[in-house]
Structure formats: structure tokens, C-alpha cells
C-alpha positions as CSV (number, residue, x, y, z in Angstrom):
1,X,40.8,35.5,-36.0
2,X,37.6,33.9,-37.3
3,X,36.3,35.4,-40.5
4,X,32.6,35.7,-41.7
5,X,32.9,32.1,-43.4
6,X,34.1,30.5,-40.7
7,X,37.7,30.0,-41.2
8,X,40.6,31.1,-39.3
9,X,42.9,33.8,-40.2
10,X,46.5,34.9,-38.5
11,X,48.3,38.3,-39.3
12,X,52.3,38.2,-38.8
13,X,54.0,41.2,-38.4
14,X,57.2,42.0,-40.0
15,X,59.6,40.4,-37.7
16,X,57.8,37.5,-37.1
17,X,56.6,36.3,-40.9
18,X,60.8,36.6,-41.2
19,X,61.4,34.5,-38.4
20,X,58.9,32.0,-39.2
21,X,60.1,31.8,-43.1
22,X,64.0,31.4,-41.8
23,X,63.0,28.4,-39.6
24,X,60.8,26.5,-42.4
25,X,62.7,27.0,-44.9
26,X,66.1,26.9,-43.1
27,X,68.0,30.2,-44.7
28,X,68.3,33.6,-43.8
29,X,65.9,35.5,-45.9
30,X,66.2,39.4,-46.4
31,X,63.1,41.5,-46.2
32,X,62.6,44.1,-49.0
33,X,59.1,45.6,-48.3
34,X,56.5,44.8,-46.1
35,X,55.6,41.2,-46.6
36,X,58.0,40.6,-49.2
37,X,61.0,38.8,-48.6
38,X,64.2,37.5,-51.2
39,X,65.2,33.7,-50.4
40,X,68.8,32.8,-51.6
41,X,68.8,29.3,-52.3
42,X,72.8,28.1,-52.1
């Protein structure tokens, strides 16, 4: 999505904001609400 100023914008739904934060970060994180997730460091 372009915005009015020109920059670029990209909504991730619930599944897929967890799957992109397991693979970056490399851990299994737990979602608790919508767009909030706990990461467990070990």
C-alpha cells in the first residue's frame, strides 16, 4: 500500500506477523492479543 506521502505500507495478519517474527528472530513466540506477541529469550 502507498500512502498519501508517498511511502509504502504492509498490513500482516495475525498468523503471518507470528510467522515472520519466529523466522527473524529464530524462537517460537506466543501471541497474546492482536499484534502483540511474548518472545522467550533462553
Amino acid at each position: 500500500m502507498i500512502t498519501s506521502r508517498n511511502t509504502f505500507q504492509k498490513y500482516y495478519d495475525q498468523e503471518e506477523l507470528k510467522l515472520y517474527i519466529d523466522q527473524f528472530l529464530g524462537v517460537d513466540v506466543v501471541p497474546v492479543a492482536l499484534g502483540i506477541y511474548f518472545v522467550f529469550a533462553g
